[in-house]
Structures are given as C-alpha cells and as structure tokens.
PyMOL commands that place a pseudoatom at each C-alpha (Angstrom):
pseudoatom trace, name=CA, resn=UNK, resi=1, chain=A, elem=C, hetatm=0, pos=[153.174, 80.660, 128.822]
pseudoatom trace, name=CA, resn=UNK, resi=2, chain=A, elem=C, hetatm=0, pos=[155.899, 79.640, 127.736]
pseudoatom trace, name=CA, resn=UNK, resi=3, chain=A, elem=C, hetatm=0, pos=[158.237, 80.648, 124.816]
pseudoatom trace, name=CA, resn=UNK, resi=4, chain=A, elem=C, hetatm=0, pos=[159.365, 78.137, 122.580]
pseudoatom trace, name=CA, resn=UNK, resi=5, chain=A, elem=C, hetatm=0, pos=[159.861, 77.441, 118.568]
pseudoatom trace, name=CA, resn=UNK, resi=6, chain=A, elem=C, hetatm=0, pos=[157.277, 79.324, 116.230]
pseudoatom trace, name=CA, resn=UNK, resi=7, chain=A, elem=C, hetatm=0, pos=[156.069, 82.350, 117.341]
pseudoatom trace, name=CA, resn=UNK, resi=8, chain=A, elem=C, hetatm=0, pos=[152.722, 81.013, 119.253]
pseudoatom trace, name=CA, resn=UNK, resi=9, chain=A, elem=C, hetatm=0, pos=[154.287, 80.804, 122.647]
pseudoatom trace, name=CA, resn=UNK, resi=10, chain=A, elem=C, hetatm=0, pos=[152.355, 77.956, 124.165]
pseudoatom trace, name=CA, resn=UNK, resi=11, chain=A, elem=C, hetatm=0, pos=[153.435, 74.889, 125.308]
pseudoatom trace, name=CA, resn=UNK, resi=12, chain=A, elem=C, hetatm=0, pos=[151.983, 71.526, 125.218]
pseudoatom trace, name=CA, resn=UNK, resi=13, chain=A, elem=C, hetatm=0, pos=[149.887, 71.423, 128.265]
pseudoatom trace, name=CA, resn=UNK, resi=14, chain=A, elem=C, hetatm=0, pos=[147.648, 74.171, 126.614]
pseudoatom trace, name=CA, resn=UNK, resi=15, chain=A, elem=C, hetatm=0, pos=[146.708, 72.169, 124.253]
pseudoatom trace, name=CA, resn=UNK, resi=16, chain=A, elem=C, hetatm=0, pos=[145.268, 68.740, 123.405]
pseudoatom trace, name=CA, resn=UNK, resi=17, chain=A, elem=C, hetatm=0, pos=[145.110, 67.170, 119.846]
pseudoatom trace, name=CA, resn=UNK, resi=18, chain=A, elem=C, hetatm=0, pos=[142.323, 65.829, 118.008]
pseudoatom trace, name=CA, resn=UNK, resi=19, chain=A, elem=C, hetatm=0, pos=[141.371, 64.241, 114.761]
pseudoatom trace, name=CA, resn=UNK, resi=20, chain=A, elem=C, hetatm=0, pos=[141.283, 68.137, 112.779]
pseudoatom trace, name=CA, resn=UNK, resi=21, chain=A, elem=C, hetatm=0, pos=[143.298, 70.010, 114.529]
pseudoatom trace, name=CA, resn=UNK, resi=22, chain=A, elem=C, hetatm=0, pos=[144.955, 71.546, 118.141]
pseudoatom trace, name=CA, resn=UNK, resi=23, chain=A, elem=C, hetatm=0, pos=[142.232, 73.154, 120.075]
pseudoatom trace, name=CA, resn=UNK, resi=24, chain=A, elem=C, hetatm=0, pos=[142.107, 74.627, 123.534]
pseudoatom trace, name=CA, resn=UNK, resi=25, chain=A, elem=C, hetatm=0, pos=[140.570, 73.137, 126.010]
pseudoatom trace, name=CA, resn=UNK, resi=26, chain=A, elem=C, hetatm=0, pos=[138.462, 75.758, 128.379]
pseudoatom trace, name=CA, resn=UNK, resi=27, chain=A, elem=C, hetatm=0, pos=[140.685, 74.900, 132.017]
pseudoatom trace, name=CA, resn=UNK, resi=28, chain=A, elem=C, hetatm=0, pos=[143.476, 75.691, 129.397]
pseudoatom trace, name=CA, resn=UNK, resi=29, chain=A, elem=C, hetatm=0, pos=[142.346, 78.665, 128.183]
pseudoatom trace, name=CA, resn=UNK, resi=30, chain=A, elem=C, hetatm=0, pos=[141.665, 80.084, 131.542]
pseudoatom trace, name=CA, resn=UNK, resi=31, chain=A, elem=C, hetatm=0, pos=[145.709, 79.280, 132.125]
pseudoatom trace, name=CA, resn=UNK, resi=32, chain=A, elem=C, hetatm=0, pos=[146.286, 80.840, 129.083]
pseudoatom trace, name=CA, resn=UNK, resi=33, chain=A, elem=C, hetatm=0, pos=[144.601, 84.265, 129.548]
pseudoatom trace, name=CA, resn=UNK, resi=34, chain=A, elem=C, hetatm=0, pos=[146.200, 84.191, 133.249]
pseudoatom trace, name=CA, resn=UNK, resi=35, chain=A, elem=C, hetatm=0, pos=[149.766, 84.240, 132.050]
pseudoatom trace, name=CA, resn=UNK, resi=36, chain=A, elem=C, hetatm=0, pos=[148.492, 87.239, 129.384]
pseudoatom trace, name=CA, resn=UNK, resi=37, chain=A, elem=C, hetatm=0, pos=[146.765, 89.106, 132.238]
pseudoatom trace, name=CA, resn=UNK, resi=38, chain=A, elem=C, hetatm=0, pos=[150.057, 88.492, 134.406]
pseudoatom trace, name=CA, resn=UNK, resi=39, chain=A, elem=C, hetatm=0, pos=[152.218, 89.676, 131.185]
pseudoatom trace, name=CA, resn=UNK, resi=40, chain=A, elem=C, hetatm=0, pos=[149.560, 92.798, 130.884]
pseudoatom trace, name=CA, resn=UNK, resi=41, chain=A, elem=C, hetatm=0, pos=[150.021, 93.596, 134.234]
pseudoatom trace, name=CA, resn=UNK, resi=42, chain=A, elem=C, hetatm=0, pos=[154.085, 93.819, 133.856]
pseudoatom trace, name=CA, resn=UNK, resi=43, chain=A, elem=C, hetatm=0, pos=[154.126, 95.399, 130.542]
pseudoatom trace, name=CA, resn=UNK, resi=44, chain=A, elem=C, hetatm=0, pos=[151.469, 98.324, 132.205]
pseudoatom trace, name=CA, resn=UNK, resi=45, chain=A, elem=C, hetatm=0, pos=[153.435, 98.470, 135.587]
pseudoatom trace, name=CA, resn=UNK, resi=46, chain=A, elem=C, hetatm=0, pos=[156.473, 99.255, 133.063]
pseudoatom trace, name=CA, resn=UNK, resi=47, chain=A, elem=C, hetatm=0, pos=[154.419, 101.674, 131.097]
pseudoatom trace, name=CA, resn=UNK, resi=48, chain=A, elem=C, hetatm=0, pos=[153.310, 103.752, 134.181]
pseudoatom trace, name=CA, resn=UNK, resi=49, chain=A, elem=C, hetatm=0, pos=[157.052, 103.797, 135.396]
pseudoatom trace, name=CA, resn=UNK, resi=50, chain=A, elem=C, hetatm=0, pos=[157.902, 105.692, 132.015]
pseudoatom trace, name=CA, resn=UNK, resi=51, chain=A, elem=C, hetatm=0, pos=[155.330, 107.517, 131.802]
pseudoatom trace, name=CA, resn=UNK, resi=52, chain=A, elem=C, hetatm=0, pos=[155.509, 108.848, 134.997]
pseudoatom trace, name=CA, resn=UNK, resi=53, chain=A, elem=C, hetatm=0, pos=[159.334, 109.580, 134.875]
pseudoatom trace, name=CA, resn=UNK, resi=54, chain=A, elem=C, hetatm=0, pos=[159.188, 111.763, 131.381]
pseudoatom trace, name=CA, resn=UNK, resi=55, chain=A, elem=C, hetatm=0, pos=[156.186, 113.380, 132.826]
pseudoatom trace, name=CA, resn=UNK, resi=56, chain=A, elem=C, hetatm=0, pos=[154.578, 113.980, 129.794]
pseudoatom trace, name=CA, resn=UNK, resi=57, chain=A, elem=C, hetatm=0, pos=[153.715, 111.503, 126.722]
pseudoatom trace, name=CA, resn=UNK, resi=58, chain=A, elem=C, hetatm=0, pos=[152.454, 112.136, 123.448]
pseudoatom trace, name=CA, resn=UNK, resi=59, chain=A, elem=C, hetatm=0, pos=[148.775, 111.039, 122.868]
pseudoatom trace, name=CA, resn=UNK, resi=60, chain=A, elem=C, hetatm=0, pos=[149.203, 108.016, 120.938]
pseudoatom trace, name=CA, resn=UNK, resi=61, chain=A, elem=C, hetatm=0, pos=[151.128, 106.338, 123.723]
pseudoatom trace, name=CA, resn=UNK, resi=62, chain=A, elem=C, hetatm=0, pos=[148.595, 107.330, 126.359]
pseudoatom trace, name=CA, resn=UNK, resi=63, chain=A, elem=C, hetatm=0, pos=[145.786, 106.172, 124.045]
pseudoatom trace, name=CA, resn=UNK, resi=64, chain=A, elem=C, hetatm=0, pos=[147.756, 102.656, 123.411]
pseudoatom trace, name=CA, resn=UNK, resi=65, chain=A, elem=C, hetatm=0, pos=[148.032, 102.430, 127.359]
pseudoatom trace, name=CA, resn=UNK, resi=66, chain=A, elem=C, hetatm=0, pos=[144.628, 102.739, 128.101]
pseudoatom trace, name=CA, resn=UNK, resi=67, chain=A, elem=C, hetatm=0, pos=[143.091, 100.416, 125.343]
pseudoatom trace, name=CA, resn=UNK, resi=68, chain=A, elem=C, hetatm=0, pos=[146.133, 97.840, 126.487]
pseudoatom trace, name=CA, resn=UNK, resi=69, chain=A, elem=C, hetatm=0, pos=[144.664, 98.589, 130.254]
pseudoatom trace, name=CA, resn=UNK, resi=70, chain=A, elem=C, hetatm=0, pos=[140.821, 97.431, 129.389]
pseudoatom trace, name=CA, resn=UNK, resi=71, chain=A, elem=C, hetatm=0, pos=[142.172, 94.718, 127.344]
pseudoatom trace, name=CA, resn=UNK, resi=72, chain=A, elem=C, hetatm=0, pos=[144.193, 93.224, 129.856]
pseudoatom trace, name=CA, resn=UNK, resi=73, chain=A, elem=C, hetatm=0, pos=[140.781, 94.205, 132.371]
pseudoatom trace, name=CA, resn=UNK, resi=74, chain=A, elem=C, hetatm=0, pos=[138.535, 92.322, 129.877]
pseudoatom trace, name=CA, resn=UNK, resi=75, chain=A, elem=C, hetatm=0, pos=[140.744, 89.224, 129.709]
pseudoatom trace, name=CA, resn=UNK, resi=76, chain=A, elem=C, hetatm=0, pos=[140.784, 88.976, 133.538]
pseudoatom trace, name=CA, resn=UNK, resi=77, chain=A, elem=C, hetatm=0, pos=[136.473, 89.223, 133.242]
pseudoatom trace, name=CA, resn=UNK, resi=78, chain=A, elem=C, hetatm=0, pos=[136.562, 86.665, 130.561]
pseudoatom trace, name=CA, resn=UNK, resi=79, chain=A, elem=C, hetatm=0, pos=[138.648, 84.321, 132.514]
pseudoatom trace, name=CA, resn=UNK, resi=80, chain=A, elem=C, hetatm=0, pos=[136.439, 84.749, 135.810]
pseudoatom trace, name=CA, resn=UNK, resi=81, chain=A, elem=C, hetatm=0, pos=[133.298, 83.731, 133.336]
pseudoatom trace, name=CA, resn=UNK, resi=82, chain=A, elem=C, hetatm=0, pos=[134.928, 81.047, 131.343]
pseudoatom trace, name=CA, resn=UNK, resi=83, chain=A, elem=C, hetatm=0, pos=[136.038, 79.493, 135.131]
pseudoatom trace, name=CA, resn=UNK, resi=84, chain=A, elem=C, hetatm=0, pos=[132.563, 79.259, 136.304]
pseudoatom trace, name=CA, resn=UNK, resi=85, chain=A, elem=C, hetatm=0, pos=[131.363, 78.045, 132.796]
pseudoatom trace, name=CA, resn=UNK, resi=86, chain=A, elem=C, hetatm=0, pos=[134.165, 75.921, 131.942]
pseudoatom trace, name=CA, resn=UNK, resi=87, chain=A, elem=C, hetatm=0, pos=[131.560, 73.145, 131.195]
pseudoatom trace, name=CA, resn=UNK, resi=88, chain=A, elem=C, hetatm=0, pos=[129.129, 74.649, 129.254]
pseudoatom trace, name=CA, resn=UNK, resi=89, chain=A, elem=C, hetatm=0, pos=[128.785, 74.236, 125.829]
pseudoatom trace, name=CA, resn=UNK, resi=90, chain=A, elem=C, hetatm=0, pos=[128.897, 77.767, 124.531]
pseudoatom trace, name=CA, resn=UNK, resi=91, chain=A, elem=C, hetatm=0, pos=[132.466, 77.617, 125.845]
pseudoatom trace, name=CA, resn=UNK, resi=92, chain=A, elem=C, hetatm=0, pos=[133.086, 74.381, 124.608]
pseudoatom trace, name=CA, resn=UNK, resi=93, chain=A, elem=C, hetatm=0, pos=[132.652, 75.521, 121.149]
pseudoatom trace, name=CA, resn=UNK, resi=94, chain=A, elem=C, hetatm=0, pos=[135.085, 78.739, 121.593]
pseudoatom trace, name=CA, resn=UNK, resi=95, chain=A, elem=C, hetatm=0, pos=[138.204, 76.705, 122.586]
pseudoatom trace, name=CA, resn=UNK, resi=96, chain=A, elem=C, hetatm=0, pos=[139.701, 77.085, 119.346]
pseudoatom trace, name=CA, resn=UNK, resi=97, chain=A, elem=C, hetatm=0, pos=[138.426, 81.262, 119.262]
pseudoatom trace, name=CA, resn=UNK, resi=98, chain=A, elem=C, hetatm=0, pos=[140.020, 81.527, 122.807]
pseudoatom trace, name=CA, resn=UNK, resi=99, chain=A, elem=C, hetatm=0, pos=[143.067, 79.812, 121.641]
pseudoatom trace, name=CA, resn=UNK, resi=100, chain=A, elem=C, hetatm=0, pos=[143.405, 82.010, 118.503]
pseudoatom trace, name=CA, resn=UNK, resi=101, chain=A, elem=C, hetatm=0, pos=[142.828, 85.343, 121.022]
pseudoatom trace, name=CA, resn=UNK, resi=102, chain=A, elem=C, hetatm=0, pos=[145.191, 84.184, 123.640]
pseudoatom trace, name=CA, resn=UNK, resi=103, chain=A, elem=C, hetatm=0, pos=[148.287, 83.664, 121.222]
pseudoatom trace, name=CA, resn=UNK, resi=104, chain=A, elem=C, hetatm=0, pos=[147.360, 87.053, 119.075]
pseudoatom trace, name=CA, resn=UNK, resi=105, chain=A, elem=C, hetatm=0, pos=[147.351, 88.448, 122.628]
pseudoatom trace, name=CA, resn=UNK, resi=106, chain=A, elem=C, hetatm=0, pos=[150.507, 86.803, 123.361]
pseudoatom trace, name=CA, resn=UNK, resi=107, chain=A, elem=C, hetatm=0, pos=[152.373, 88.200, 120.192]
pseudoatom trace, name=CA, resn=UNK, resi=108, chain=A, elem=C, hetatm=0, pos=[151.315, 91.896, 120.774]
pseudoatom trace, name=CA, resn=UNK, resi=109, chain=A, elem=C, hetatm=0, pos=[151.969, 92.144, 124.511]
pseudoatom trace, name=CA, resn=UNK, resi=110, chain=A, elem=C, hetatm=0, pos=[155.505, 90.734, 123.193]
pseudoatom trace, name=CA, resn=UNK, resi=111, chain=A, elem=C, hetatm=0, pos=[155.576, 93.826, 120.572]
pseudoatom trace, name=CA, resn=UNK, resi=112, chain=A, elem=C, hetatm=0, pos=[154.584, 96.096, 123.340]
pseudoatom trace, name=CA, resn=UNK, resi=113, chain=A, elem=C, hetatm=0, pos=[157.121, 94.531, 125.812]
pseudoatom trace, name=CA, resn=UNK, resi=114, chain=A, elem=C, hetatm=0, pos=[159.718, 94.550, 123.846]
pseudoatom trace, name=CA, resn=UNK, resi=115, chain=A, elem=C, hetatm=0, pos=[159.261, 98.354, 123.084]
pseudoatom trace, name=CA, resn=UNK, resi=116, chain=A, elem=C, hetatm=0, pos=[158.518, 98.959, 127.043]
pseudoatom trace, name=CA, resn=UNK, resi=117, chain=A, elem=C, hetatm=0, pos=[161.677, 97.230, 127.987]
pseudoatom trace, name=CA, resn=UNK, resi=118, chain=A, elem=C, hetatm=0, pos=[163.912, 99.128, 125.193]
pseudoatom trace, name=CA, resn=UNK, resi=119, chain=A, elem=C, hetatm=0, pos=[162.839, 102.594, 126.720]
pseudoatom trace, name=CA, resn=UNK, resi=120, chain=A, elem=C, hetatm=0, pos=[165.168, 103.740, 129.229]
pseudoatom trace, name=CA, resn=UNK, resi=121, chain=A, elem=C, hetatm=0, pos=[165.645, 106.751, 131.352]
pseudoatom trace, name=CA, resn=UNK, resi=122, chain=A, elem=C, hetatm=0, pos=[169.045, 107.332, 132.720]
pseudoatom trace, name=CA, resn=UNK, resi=123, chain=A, elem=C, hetatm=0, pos=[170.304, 109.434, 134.881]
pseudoatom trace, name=CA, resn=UNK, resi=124, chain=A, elem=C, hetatm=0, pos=[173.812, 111.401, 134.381]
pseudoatom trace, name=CA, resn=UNK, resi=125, chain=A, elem=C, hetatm=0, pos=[175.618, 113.975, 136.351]
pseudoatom trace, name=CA, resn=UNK, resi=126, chain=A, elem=C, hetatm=0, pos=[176.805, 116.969, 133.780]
pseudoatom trace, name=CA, resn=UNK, resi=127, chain=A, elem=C, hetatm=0, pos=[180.179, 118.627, 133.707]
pseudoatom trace, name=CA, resn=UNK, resi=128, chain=A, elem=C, hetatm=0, pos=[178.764, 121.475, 135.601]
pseudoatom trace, name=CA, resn=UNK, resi=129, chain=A, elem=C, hetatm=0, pos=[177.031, 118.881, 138.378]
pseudoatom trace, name=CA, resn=UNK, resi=130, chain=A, elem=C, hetatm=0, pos=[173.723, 118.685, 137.350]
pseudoatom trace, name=CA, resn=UNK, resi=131, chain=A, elem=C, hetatm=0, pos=[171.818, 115.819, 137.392]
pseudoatom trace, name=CA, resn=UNK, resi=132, chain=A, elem=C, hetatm=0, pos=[170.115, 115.447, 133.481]
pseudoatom trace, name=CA, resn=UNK, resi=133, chain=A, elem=C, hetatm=0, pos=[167.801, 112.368, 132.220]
pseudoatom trace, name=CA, resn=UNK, resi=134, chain=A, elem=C, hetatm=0, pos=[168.228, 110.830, 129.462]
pseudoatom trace, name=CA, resn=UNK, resi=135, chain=A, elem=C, hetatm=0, pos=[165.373, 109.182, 127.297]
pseudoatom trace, name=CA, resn=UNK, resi=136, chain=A, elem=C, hetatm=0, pos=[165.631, 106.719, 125.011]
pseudoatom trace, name=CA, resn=UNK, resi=137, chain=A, elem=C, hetatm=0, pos=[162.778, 107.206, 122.902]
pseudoatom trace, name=CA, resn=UNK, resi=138, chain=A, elem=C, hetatm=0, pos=[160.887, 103.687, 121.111]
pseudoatom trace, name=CA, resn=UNK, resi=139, chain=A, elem=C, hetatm=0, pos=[157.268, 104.717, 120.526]
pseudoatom trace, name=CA, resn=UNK, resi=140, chain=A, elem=C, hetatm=0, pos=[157.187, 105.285, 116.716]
pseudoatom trace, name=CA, resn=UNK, resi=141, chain=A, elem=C, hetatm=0, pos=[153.771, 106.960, 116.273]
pseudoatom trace, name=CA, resn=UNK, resi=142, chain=A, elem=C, hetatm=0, pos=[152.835, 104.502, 112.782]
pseudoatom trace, name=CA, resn=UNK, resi=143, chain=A, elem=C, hetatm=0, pos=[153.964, 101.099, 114.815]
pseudoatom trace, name=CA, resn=UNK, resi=144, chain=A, elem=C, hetatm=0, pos=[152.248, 102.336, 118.428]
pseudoatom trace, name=CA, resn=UNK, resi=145, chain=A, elem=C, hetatm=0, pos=[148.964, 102.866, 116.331]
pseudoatom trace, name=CA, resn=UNK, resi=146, chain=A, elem=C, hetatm=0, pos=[149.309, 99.696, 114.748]
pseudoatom trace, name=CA, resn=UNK, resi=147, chain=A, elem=C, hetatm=0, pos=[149.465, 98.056, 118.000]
pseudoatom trace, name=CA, resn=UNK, resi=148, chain=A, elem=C, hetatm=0, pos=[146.571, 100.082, 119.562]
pseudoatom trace, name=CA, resn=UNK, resi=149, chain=A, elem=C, hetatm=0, pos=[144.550, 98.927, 116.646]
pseudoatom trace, name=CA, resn=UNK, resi=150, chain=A, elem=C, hetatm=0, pos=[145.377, 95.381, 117.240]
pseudoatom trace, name=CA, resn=UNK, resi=151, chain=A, elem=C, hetatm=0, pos=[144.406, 95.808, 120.598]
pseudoatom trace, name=CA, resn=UNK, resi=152, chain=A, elem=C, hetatm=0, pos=[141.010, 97.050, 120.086]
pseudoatom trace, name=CA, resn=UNK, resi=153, chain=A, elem=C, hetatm=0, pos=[140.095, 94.720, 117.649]
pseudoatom trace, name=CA, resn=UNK, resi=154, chain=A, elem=C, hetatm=0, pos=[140.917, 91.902, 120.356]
pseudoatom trace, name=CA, resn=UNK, resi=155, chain=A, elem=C, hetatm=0, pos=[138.838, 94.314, 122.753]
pseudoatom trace, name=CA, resn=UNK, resi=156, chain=A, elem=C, hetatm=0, pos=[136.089, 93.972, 121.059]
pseudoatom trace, name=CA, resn=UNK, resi=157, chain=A, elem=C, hetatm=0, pos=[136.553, 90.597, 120.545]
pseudoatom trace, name=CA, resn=UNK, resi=158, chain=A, elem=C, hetatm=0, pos=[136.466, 90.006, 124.138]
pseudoatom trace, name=CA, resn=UNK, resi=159, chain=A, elem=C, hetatm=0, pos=[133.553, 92.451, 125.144]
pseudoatom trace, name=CA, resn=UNK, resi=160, chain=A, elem=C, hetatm=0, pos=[131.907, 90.307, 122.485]
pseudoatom trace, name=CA, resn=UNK, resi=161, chain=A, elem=C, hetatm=0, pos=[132.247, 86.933, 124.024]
pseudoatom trace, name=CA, resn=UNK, resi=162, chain=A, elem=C, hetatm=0, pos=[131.406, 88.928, 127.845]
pseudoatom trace, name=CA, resn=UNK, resi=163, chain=A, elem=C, hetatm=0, pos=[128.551, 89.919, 126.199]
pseudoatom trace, name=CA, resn=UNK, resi=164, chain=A, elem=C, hetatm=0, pos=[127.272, 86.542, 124.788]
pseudoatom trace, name=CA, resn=UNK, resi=165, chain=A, elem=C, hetatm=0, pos=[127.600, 84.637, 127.911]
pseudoatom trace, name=CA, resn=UNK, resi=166, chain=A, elem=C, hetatm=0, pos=[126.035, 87.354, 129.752]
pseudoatom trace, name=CA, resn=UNK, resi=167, chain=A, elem=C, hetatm=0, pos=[123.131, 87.114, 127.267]
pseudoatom trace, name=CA, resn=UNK, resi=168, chain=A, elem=C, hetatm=0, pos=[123.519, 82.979, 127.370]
pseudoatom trace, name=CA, resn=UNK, resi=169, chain=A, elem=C, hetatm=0, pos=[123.110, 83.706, 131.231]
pseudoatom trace, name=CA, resn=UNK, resi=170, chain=A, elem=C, hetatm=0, pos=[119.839, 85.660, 130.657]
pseudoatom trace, name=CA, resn=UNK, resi=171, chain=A, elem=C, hetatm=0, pos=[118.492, 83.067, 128.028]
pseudoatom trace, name=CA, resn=UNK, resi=172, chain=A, elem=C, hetatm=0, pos=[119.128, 80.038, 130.204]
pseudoatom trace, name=CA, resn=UNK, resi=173, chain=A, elem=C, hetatm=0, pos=[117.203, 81.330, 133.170]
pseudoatom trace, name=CA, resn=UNK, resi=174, chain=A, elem=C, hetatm=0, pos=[114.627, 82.501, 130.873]
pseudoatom trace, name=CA, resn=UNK, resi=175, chain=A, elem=C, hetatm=0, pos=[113.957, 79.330, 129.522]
pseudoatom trace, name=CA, resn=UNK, resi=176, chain=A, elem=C, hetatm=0, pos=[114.560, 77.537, 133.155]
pseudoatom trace, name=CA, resn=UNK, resi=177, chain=A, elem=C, hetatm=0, pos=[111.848, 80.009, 134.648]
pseudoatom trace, name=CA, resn=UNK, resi=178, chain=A, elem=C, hetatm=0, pos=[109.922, 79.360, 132.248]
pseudoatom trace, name=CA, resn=UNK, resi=179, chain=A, elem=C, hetatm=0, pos=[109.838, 75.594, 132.163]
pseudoatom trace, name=CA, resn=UNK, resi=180, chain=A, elem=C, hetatm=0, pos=[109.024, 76.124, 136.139]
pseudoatom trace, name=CA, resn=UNK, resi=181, chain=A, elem=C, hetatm=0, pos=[105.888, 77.548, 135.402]
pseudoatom trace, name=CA, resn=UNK, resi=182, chain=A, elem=C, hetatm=0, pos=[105.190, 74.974, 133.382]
pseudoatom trace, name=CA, resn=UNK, resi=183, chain=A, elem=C, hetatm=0, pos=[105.931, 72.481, 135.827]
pseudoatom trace, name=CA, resn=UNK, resi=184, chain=A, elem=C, hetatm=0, pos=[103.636, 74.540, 137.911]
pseudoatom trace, name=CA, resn=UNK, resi=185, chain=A, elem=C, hetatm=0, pos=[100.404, 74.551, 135.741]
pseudoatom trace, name=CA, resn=UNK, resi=186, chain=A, elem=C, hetatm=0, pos=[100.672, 71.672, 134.976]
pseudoatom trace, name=CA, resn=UNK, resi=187, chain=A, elem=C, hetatm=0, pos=[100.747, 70.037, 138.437]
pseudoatom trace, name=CA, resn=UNK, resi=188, chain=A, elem=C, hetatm=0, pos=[98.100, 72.271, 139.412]
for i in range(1, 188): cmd.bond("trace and resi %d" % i, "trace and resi %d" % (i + 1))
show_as sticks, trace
zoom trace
C-alpha cells in the first residue's frame, strides 16, 4: 500500500465509491492484506535480527513478536480464503470490515516498524581493542503492550472471520447434500 495524506495508507485502487460510503472491494482486500503480510514479514525479519543479536529480550517484546507472528500468519489464511471466495456473499458483505482491519493493521505494523527500524546495534572498537555493541534500546514496556493488545484484538478478529467461512463452508455443503437427497427421493 501505499502511503499518502491521512493516516489510512491506501490508495485509490483499493477502493471504489458508492452512494454511502468507500468500501473495499474483496480482489482489493486480498491486495490489501498482501502488502500487510509483505510489511509483517519485514517488520518480523527485522525483529528476529535484534533479537538474535542482543541475545536475550525481555518478555514483553518476545510476547509482542509472537502475537505479531500469528497475526501476520492469520492474514495470509484469510487472504488464501477470501481468494477462493471472492464472490460469495458472506465476503461481499465484509468489504467494509476487511477494509477497517487492513488499515488498523496498516497503522500498527507502522508503530511497530518504526520502533524496529529505530533499534540499532552497533559495533565499536574500545580504547583497549575490544570490540563492544552498542544497543539502542526502543521497546518501552507500557507502548509494546499497547501494541500487543492491538494486535490480538485484530487476531481475534481474524480467527473470527477464518472461523465463519469455515463454518459457511460446512453449512453450504450441508444444505447442498442435503438438497441431493432430496433430489434423490424424489426421483425415485
């Protein structure tokens, strides 16, 4: 996506306009929640690259890594089931929900990045030759939570909607069995 006035981030070919308001359409959506799972993906390869340089982090940051991890891992499901469903009208109706979750997405993986990209380890050589690292340290403990939190509500939000059109799934071919045997008796 692509970063322009206001603080939404997307552009106008992720949206369309109608008579009450900007909606999402579903092909745009699944555009949408690629360039967040792309973004994810950078802002956790960034993470792991810290992380594994300091060696050890403090608990909050790990936690905030791992619920940023099954977000990004639930956003890549959700676009693999909104692709195939793109039609239906279940996701239809959502296109203003998956609108809503891809720019609150958006803004916290820019929180996040922004806080990845300010940590730094450098390197110096000491007056005695030694080689010491330096950390610049960013993860406040009150704003990391914050974020976390934010992330699991959108979690949840997302296991939600896997969940419904996994249970859509189960309904439809209930219903399409059913009217098979139907068919069946009543033919025979």
């Amino acid at each position: 996506m692509t970063r322009q006035s206001g603080r939404c981030g997307l552009s106008a070919p992720f949206t369309q306009k109608t008579r009450r308001s900007t909606v999402m359409d579903p092909i745009s959506a699944i555009a949408g929640i690629s360039t967040v799972c792309v973004r994810g993906a950078k802002i956790l390869v960034g993470f792991y690259e810290y992380i594994h340089e300091i060696g050890d982090v403090p608990r909050y940051v790990d936690q905030l890594t791992s619920v940023l991890s099954a977000v990004n891992s639930g956003l890549q499901q959700l676009k693999v089931m909104i692709t195939a469903r793109s039609k239906d009208d279940l996701v239809q109706r959502w296109a203003s929900d998956l609108k809503l979750m891809v720019v609150n997405c958006s803004e916290t993986f820019s929180q996040i990045e922004s806080m990845v990209e300010k940590a730094k380890i450098e390197t110096k050589s000491s007056s005695k030759g030694q080689i010491v690292k330096c950390i610049t340290w960013v993860w406040s403990e009150k704003k990391v939570n914050l974020l976390r939190e934010q992330l699991e509500r959108y979690k949840a939000s997302i296991f939600l909607m896997l969940e419904t059109l996994s249970g859509y799934d189960t309904h439809y071919i209930l219903n399409y069995v059913q009217m098979l045997k139907n068919l069946g008796s009543s033919s025979g």
